[in-house]
LOLUM-663195 format. One line per 2 residues: number of its first residue (from 1); for each residue x, y, z of C-alpha. Coordinates in steps of 0.001 Angstrom, whole numbers. Layout:
# LOLUM-663195
NUM) X/Y/Z ~ ...
# end
This chain:
# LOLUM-663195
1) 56993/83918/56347 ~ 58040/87057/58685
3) 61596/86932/59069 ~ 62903/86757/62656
5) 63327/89363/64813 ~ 67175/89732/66057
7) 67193/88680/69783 ~ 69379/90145/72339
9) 72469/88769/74311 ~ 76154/89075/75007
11) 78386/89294/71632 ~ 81191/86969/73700
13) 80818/83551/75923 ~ 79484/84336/79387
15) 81796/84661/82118 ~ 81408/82050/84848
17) 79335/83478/87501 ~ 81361/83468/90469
19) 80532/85137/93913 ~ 83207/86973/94787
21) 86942/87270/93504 ~ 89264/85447/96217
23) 91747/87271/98409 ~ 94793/88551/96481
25) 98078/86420/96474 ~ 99821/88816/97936
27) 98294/87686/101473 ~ 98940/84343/101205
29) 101714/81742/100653 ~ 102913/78316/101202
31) 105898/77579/103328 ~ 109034/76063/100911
33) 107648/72324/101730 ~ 104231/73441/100380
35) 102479/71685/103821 ~ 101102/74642/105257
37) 99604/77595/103387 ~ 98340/80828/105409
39) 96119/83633/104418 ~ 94847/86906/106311
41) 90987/87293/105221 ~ 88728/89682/107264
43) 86924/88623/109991 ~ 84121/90492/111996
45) 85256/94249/112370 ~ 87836/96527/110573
47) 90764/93907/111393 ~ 92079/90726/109085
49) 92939/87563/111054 ~ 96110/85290/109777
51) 95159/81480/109668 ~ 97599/79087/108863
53) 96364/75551/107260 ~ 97966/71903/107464
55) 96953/70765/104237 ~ 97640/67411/104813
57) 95086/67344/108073 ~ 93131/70126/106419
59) 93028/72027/109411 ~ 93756/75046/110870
61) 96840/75064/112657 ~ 96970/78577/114704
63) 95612/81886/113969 ~ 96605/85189/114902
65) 94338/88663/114721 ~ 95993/91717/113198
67) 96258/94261/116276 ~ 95064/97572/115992
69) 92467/97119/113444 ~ 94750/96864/110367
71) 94752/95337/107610 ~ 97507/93114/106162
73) 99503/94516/103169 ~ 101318/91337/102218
75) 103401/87911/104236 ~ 105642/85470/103227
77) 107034/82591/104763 ~ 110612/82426/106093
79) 112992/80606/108019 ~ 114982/81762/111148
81) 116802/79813/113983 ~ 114866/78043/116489
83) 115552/79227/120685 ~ 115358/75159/121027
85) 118368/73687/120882 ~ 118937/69604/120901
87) 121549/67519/121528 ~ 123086/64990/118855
89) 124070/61808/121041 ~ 125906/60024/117946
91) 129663/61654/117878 ~ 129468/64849/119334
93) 127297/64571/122700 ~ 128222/67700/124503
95) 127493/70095/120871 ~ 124213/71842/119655
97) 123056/72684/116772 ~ 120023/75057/116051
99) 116785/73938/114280 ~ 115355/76375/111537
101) 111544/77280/112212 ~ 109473/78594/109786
103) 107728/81624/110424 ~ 105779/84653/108999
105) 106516/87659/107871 ~ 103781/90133/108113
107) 103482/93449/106746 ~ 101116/95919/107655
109) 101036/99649/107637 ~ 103347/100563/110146
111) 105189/97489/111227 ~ 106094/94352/109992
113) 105531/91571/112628 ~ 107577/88480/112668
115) 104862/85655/113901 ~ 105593/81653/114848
117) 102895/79018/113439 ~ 104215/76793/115654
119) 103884/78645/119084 ~ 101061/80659/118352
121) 102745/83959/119144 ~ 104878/87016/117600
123) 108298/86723/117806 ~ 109418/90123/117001
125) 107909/93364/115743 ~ 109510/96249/113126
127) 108715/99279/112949 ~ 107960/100910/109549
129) 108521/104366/108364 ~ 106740/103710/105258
131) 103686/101244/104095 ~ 105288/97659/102766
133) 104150/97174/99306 ~ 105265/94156/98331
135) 107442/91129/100110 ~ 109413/88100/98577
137) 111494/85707/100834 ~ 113656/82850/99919
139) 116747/80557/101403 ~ 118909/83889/100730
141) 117010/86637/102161 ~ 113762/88404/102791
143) 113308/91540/101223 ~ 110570/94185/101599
145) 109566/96809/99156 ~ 108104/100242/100071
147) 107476/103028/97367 ~ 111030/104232/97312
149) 113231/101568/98821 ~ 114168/98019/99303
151) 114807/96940/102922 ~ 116763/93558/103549
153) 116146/92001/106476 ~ 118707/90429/108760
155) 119400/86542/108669 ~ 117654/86253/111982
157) 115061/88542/110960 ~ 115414/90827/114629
159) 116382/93849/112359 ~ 116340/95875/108857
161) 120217/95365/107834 ~ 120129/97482/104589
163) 117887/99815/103155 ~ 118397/100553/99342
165) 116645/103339/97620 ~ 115007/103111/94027
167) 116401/104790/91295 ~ 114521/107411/89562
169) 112692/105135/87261 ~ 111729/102877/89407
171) 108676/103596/91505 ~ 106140/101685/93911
173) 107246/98307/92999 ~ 103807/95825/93462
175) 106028/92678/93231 ~ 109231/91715/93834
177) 111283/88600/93673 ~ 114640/87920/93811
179) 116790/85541/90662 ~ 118662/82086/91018
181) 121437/83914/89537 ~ 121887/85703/92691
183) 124298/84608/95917 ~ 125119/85416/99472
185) 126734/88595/99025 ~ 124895/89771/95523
187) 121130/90135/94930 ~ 119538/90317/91616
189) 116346/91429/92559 ~ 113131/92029/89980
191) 110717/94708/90562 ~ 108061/95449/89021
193) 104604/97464/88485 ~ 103725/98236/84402
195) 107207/97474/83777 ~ 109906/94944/84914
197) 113262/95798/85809 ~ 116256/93670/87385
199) 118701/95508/89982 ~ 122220/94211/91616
201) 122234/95022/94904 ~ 125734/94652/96767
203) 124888/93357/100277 ~ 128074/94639/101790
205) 128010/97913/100911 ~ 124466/97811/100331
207) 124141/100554/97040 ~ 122884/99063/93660
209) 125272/98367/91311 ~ 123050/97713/88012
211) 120003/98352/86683 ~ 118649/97144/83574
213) 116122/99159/81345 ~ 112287/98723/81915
215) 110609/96539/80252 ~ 107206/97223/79741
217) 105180/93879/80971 ~ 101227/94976/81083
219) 98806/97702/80804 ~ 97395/97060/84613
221) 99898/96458/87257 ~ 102047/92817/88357
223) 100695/91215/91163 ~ 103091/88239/91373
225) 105992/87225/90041 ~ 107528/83556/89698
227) 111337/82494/89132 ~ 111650/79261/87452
229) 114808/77108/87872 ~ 117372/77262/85852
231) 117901/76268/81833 ~ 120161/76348/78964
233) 118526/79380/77508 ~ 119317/81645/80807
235) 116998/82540/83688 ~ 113019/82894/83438
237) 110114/84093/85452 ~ 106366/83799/85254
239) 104181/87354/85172 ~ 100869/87303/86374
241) 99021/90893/85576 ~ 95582/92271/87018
243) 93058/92262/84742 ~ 95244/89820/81987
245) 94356/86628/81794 ~ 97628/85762/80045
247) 100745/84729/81725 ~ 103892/85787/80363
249) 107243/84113/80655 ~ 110292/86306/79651
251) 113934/85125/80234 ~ 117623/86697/80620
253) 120100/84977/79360 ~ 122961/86593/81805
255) 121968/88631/84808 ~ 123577/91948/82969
257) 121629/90584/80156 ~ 118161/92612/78635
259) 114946/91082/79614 ~ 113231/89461/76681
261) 109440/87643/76007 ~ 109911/84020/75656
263) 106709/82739/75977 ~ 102973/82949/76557
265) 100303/80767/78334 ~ 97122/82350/76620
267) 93672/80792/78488 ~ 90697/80564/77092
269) 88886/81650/79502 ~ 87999/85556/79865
271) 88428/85768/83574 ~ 91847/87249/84930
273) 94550/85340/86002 ~ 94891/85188/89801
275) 97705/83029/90760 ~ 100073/80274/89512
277) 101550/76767/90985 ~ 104378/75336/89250
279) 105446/71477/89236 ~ 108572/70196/87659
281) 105943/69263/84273 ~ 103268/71226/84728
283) 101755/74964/85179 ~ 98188/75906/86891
285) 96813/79112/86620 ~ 93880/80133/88848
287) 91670/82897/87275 ~ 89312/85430/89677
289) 86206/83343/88636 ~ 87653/79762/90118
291) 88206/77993/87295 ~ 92115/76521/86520
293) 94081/76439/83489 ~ 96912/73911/83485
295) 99311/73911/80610 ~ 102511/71422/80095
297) 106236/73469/81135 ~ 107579/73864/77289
299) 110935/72348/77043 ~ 112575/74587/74276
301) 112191/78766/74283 ~ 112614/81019/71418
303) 113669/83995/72130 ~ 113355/85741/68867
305) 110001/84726/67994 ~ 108540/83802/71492
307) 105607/80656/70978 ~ 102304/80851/72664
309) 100060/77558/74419 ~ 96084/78548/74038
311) 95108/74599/74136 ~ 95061/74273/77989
313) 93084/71792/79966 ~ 91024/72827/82530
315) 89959/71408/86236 ~ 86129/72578/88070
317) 85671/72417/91312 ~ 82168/72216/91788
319) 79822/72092/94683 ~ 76317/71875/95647
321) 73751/69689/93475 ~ 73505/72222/90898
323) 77219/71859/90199 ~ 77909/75725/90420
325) 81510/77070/90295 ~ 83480/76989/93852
327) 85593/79580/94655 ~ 89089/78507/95128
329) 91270/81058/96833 ~ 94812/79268/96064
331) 96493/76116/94328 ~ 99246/73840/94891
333) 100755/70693/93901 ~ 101024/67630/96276
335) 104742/67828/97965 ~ 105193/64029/97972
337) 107317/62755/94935 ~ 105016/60178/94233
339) 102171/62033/93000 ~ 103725/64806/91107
341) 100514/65349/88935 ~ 98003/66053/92090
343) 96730/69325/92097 ~ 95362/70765/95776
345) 93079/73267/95293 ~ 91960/75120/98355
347) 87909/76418/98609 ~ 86486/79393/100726
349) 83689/78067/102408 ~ 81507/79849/104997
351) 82904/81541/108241 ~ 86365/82045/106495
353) 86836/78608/106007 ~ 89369/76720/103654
355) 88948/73298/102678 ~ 92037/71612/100392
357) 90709/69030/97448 ~ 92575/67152/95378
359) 92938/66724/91329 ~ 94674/64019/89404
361) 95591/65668/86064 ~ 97017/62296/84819
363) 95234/59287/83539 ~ 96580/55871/85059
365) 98163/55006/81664 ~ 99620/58431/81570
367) 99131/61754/79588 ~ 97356/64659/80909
369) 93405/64769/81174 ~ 91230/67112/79178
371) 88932/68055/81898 ~ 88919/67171/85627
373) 85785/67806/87736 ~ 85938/68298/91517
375) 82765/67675/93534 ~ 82010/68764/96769
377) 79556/69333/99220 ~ 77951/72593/98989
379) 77952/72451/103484 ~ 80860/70725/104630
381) 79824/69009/108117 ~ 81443/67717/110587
383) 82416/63723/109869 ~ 81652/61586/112790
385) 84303/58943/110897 ~ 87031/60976/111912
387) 88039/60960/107819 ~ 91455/62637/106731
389) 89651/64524/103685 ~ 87044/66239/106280
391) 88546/66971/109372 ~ 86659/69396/111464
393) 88883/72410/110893 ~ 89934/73378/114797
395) 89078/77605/114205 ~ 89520/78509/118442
397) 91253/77628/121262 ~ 90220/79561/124639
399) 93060/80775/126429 ~ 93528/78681/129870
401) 94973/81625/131786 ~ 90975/83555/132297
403) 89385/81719/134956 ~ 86067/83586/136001
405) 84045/82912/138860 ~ 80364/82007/138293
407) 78250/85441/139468 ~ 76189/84073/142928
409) 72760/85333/141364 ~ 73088/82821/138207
411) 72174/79486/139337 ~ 71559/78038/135786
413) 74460/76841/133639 ~ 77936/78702/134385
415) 80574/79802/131681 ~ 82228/76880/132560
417) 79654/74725/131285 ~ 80192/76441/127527
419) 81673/75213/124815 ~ 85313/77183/124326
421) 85390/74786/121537 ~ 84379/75097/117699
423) 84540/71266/118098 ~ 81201/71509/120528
425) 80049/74630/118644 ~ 79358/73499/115106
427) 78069/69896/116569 ~ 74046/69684/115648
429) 71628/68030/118497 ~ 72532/64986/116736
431) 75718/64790/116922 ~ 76317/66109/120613
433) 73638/63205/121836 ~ 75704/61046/120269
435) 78875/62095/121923 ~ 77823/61730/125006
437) 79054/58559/127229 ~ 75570/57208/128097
439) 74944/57242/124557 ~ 77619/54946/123347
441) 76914/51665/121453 ~ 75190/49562/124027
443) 74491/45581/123157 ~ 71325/44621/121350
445) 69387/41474/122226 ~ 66779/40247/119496
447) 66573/43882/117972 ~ 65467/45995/121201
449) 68328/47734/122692 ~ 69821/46172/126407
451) 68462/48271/129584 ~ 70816/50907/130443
453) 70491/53995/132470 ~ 68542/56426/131553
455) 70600/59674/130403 ~ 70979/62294/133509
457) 69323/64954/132517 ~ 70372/68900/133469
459) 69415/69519/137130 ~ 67089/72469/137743
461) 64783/74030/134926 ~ 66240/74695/131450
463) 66878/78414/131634 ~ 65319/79956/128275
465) 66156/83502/129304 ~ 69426/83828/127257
467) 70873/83146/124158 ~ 74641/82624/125464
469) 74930/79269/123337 ~ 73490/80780/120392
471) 75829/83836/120914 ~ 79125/81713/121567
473) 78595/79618/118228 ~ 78096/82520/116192
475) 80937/84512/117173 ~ 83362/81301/116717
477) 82308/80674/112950 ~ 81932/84112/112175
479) 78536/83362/111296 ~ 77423/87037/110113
481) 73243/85597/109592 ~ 73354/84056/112863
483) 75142/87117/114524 ~ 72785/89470/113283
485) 69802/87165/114946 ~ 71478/87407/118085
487) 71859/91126/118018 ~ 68175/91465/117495
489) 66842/91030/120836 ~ 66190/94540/122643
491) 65028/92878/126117 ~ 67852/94384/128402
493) 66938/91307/131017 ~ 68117/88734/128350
495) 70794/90801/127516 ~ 72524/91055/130631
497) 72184/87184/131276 ~ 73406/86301/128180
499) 76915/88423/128479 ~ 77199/87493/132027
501) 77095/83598/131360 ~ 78961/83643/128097
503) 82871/83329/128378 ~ 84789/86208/129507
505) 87807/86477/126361 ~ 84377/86688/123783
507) 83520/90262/125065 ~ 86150/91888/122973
509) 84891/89759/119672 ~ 81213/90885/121268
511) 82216/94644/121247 ~ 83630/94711/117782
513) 80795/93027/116265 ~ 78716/95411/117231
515) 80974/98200/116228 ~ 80488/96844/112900
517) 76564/95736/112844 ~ 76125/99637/114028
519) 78209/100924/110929 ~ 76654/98719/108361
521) 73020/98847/106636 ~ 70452/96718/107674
523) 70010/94432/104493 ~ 73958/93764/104902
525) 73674/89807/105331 ~ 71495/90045/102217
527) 71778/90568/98715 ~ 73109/93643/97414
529) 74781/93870/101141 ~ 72664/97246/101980
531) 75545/99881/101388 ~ 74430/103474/101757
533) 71791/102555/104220 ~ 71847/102882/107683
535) 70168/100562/110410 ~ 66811/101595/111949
537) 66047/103088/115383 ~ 65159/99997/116747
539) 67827/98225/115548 ~ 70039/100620/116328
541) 68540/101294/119821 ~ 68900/96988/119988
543) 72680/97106/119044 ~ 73545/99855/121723
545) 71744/97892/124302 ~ 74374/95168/123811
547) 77456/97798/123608 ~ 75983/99259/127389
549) 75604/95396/128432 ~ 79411/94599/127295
551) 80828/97710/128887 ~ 79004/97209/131791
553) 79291/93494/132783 ~ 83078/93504/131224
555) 84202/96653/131624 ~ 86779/94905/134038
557) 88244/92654/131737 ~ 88013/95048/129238
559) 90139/97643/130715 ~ 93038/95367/131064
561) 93384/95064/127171 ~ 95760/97198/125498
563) 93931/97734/122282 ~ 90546/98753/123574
565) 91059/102385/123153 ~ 91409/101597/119513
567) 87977/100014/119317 ~ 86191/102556/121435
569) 87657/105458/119299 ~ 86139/103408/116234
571) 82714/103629/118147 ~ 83185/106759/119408
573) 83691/108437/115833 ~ 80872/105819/114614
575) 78091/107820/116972 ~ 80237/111092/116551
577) 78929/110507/112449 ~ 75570/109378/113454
579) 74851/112774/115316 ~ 76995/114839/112991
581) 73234/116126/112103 ~ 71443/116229/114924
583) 72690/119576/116257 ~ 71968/121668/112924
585) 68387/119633/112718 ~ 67969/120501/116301
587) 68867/123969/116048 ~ 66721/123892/112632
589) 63552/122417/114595 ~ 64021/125361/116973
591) 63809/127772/114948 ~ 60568/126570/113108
593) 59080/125996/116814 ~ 59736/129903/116822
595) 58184/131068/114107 ~ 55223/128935/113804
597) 54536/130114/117412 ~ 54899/134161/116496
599) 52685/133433/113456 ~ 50083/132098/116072
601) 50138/135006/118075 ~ 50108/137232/115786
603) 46974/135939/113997 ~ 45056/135900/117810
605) 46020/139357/117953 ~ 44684/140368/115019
607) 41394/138437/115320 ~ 41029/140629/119220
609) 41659/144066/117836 ~ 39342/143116/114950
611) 36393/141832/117309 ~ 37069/145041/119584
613) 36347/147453/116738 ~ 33492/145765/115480
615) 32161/146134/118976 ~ 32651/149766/119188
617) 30770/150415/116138 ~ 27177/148288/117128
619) 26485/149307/120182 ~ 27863/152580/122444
621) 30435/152363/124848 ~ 28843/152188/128644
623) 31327/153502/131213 ~ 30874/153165/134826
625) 32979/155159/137051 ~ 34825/153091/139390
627) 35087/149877/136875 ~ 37863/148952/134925
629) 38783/146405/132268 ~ 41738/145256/133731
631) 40477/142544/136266 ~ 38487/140854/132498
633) 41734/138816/131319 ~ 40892/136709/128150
635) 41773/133544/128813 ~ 41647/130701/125704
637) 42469/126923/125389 ~ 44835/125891/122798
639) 44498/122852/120540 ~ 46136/120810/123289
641) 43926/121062/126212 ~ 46397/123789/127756
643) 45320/127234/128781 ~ 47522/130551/127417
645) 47077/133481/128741 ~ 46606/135471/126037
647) 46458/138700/127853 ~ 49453/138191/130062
649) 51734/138423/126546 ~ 49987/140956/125219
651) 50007/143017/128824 ~ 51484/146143/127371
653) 49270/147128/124294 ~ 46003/146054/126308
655) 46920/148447/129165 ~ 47289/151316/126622
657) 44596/150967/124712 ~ 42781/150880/128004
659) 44307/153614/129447 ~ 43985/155873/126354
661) 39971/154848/126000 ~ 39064/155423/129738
663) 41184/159029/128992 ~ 38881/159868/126026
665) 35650/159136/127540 ~ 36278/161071/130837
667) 37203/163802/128479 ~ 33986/163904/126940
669) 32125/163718/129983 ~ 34208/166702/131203
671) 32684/168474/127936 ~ 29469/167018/127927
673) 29306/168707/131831 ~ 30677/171817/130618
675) 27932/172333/127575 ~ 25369/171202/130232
677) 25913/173736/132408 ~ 26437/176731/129738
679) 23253/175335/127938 ~ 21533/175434/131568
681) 22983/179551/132080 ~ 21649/180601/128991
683) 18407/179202/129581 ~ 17953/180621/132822
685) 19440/183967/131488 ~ 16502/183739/128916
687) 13738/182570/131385 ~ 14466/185586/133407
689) 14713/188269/130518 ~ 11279/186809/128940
691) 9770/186949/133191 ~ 11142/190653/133101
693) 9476/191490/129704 ~ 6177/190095/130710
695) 6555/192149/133823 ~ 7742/194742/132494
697) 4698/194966/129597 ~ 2124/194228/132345
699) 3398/197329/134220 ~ 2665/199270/131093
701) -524/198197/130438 ~ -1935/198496/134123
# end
């Protein structure tokens, strides 16, 4: 029996085949009642929009769009005073009191930006000398860490009250946090990138006034670090590490104290840790690939010989019919008492949406479950029901203060016939026929339905010669597929209608996706997301019809935004790039134009003089006085039907050849004359001598 041949395949289990890793925890948080949770993700174009979640609703509460086109570094949620005031009517009528509103702190490159959920708008701005690295905020304070300092904000977050500088072995700090330990006048603050290290910082006179050594936590770098509350053994925090799918718990037992391992939540599964939630009994870890590890808080620590949990159980959210892995961006645990062991887990669906689910680690008896599967629809649609669990998440809200007139050459629908609402947007045919009032439940009489009206239908012809619905829906779900079929219609007619009909505050949104459809390949909604190539001419030529139809039709409304010249200098260097070649290819295709033109010429001159020479040779040279070659120009068609004048460019070697030939012949008819008319002399000389001889010998003989 031949023995079997070894077969080939991965020497460790497979890792879970997720799409794509979810957005960092460093742009994202929950607010300290763990209600809302907001995240800045990247929408269409270089920019990353903010959208804050109720999770309760699960929907999206207000948004906000990074200015500029920059990218967030990292938020956190805080809470300042309140401008609204209210009045307490029990035993003090005529006092105030202010309310605390929770707000975010956003940190970009240059500036962080102080922004209200609640209002929808940005509440203050600070300017940044340095990029923001990492951010931590709590009932104390809210600190920000650049690569050499630690700036403290003020209690009403309107200014940068202290700014502390690192000491020397301290450097770029990826994650900060800041101890229980610590009080209203003293911070003990952890920072940390390889290693940890915990700093006092004196508020008052705002200089550091310990530092304990580094601790070396991880080969890769901390993204995150958790405090816990307060034990008998001293103070602990949870270390999550790139790359490290093991979270570390280490634990001081006095601030001034050394840092020291305590203990170790080792996972079983090979993908990195992401993030953690923590519940009064219980940990979750979320690893890169979407699957959660959720091990039991351990009650006693051991400092000296620190214990380690690999004996997790696990929770799958799932979707589709296939089951495949969902990817969850960020977990939680319910904030009502009640149900202390429900864990929400929050899934990146299509468009940049985020939909929360819920997981009951507990049986009803009690004890914690082994495994816990989450199903889910693979297309979340819009529930006619009206359901808590699957709201229709509310993505845009068209600002009321643009009012546009309809143009008087449009008489099909107007713009204010549109839908400025995802609500209308992402309804199918279905749905909207059955929103409308005709179509309401109407009484049925043995089975057949009771006359009613028939349904009005749109006066005038249904226009077909734009896509201004189409356009409208994809650019409020961020649709990238449907986009992209938009963009590839070249007619300018159907261009033109479409932007003129389609709401006015879309034409930024409009400009910027094309921006970005111009600098990406063209098998980017596709697999592999065609890097390195570009689009094709008429794509291209397509995409900067639209761009000329936007500027054109809103050039208006354009001008009146302040950040336009930042989106026209990002197409402006785009085409600058795309014609960084053409002048040396120009210049190039010149040049070749040149010298295949002088090799022409100079083959038809040497294919004349040969044919003259050869003509000289045959047959003798006739010369008439009186005639003269140059009225004969040889004229010849080139290979395109055009006629060169051949003789015209070669005008002055013709004329001197010419010239010298006609000078050699009439010298040798000058000599030819002269020998004539010697040769003519001598022979009369002769004649005569021989006529005198004869004479002279007849004379003798008579």
């Amino acid at each position: 029996m031949p023995s079997k041949q070894p077969v080939a395949g991965p020497s460790r289990p497979k890792l879970s085949t997720a799409t794509q890793a979810p957005p960092p925890p460093s742009v994202s948080g929950f607010n300290s009642s763990r209600t809302q949770c907001a995240m800045a993700l990247p929408v269409l174009g270089s920019a990353d929009k903010v959208t804050v979640w109720d999770i309760t609703n699960n929907r999206v509460v207000s948004e906000w769009q990074v200015e500029g086109a920059a990218k967030v570094a990292t938020l956190c949620w805080a809470s300042t005073p309140s401008p609204t005031r209210r009045r307490k009517r029990k035993n003090k009528a005529n006092e105030s009191h202010v309310i605390d509103e929770e707000v975010l702190v956003i940190a970009t490159q240059n500036e962080a930006v102080i922004f209200s959920p609640s209002r929808s708008e940005v509440v203050q701005r600070l300017s940044l000398s340095t990029p923001v690295t990492a951010a931590w905020s709590d009932d104390r304070r809210v600190l920000l860490s650049t690569v050499s300092s630690l700036l403290v904000l003020s209690p009403d977050l309107s200014s940068i009250s202290s700014t502390i500088p690192f000491s020397s072995g301290i450097a770029s700090p990826t994650a900060v946090a800041i101890l229980p330990s610590s009080s209203r006048t003293t911070l003990h603050v952890l920072v940390a990138n390889t290693s940890i290290s915990c700093i006092h910082v004196d508020l008052e006179s705002a200089q550091v006034t310990h530092t304990s050594s580094p601790l070396p936590a991880s080969t890769s770098t901390v993204s995150s670090i958790l405090p816990l509350p307060f034990s008998p053994v001293g103070y602990s925090f949870l270390v999550v590490s790139e790359d490290d799918r093991i979270v570390s718990q280490y634990t001081l037992k006095t601030p001034t104290a050394p840092l020291k391992l305590s203990y170790r939540f080792a996972s079983p599964i090979l993908s990195p840790a992401h993030s953690v939630a923590l519940s009064p009994t219980y940990l979750s870890v979320l690893h890169s690939s979407g699957e959660i590890s959720v091990f039991p808080v351990p009650t006693e620590l051991d400092l000296v010989r620190p214990k380690s949990d690999s004996n997790p159980s696990s929770v799958k959210v799932v979707e589709g019919k296939d089951e495949r892995q969902a990817r969850v961006c960020r977990l939680t645990f319910a904030p009502d008492s009640e149900t202390p062991s429900t864990l929400l887990c929050g899934r990146l669906t299509g468009g940049g949406r985020v939909t929360w689910h819920r997981a009951v680690l507990e049986h009803p008896e009690g004890g914690l479950k082994k495994l816990v599967t989450v199903k889910c629809e693979a297309q979340d649609l819009v529930n006619v029901n009206g359901s808590v669990n699957n709201i229709a998440p509310h993505r845009f809200a068209a600002p009321t203060g643009v009012v546009e007139a309809p143009p008087d050459d449009i008489e099909d629908e107007t713009s204010a016939r549109l839908p400025n609402d995802v609500h209308v947007a992402d309804l199918s045919l279905g749905e909207r026929l059955l929103a409308l009032p005709d179509a309401a439940a109407a009484p049925i009489v043995n089975g057949d339905a009771a006359p009613t009206k028939a349904i009005s239908a749109p006066v005038g012809p249904v226009n077909a010669s734009s896509l201004t619905r189409l356009l409208v829906q994809a650019l409020h779900t961020s649709d990238p597929a449907l986009l992209a079929m938009c963009l590839a219609h070249r007619n300018p007619t159907l261009i033109r209608n479409t932007i003129r009909k389609m709401p006015a505050q879309l034409a930024l949104p409009l400009l910027k996706a094309c921006v970005e459809r111009l600098g990406q390949g063209k098998g980017a909604n596709k697999r592999g997301g065609g890097r390195g190539v570009s689009q094709s001419e008429q794509q291209a030529r397509g995409t900067v019809e639209w761009v000329k139809g936007v500027l054109v039709e809103r050039g208006a409304l354009l001008m009146t935004m302040p950040s336009l010249p930042i989106h026209l200098a990002a197409l402006s260097q785009l085409l600058s790039a795309r014609l960084q070649l053409y002048q040396p290819l120009l210049s190039l295709s010149g040049r070749l134009d040149l010298a295949l033109t002088q090799i022409t010429m100079r083959r038809l001159a040497t294919q004349q003089g040969q044919g003259h020479i050869g003509g000289d040779a045959n047959e003798a040279v006739r010369y008439v006085e009186g005639e003269s070659d140059e009225d004969e120009i040889p004229i010849e068609a080139s290979h395109d039907d055009e006629v060169e004048n051949i003789g015209i460019l070669m005008n002055g070697t013709a004329n001197a050849q010419d010239d010298q030939e006609s000078d050699e012949e009439e010298e040798d008819d000058s000599d030819d004359d002269v020998l004539t008319s010697d040769s003519e002399d001598g022979r009369s000389e002769v004649v005569e001598g021989v006529e005198e001889s004869d004479e002279e010998g007849l004379s003798e003989e008579d």
